[in-house]
N, C-alpha and C positions, 0 to 999 in steps of 0.2 A: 504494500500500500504506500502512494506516495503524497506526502502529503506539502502543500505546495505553501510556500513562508512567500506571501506578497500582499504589497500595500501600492495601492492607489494615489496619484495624485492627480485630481481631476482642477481643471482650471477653465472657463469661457471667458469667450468673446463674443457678444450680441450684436451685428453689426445689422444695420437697416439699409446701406445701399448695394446691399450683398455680394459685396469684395472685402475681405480680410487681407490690409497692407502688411508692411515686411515689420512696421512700427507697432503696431500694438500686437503682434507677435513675437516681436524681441521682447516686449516685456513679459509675455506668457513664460518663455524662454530662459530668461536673465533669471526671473522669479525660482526657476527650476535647478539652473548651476548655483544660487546662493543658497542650497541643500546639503553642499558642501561644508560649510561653516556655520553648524547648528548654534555656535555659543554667538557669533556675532549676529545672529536672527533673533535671539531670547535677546539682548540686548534692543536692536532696534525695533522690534517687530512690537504690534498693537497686542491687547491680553487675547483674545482668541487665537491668535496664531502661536502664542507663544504656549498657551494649552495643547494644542498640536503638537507644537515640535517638541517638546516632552514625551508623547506619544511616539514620533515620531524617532527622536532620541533611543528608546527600548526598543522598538522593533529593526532596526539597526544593528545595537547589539546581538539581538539574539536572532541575526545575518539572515531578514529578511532581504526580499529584494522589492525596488521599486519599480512599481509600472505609472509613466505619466500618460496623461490624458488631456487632449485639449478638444476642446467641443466648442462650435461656433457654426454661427445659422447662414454665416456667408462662405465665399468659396477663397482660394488664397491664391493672391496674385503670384504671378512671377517671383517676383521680388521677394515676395512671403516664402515663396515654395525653395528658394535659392537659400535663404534665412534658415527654413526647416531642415534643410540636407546638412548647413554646414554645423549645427549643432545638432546632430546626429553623428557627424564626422567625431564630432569632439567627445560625445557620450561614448564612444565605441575607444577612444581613446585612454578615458577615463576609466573603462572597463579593463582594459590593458594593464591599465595600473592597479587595478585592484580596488578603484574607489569608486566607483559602480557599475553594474552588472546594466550589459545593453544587450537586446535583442530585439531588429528590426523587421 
């Protein structure tokens, strides 16, 4: 029996002229590499977030992995889609190093 250690990080974008730019997809993005540095998020992050990354913190240790998610009602530009490969490039990097687990 295999029993599967993963957490979620789900994030939107509600766009009404239904194209998602490369710009508020970098922040989806940005939001997702600073997972790297839980103590400086507890520091700046708002109380509900910082509730999370406590959460967040334990299932780390005990070597979950993370799965992101980003959902949005528009479609992604070029630009976006250009934005989405090269930080995929870099997760799969990171993965290399042993500081998170990517698979696309």
């Amino acid at each position: 029996m295999i029993i599967s250690r993963l957490f979620f990080v789900l994030q939107g974008k509600f766009i009404g002229n239904g194209a998602v730019d490369a710009e508020p997809l970098r922040e989806v993005l940005s939001s997702w590499v600073q997972l790297r540095d839980l103590v400086r998020l507890q520091e700046v992050g708002n109380s509900k977030l910082k509730r999370k990354l406590s959460e967040v913190a334990k299932a780390l240790e005990d070597e979950y992995e993370i799965e992101f998610e980003f959902i949005t009602t528009g479609a992604l530009t070029d630009a976006a889609k250009a934005d989405l490969s090269t930080f995929h490039a870099q997760l799969v990097e990171l993965s290399e190093n042993n500081d998170f687990f990517c698979d696309y």
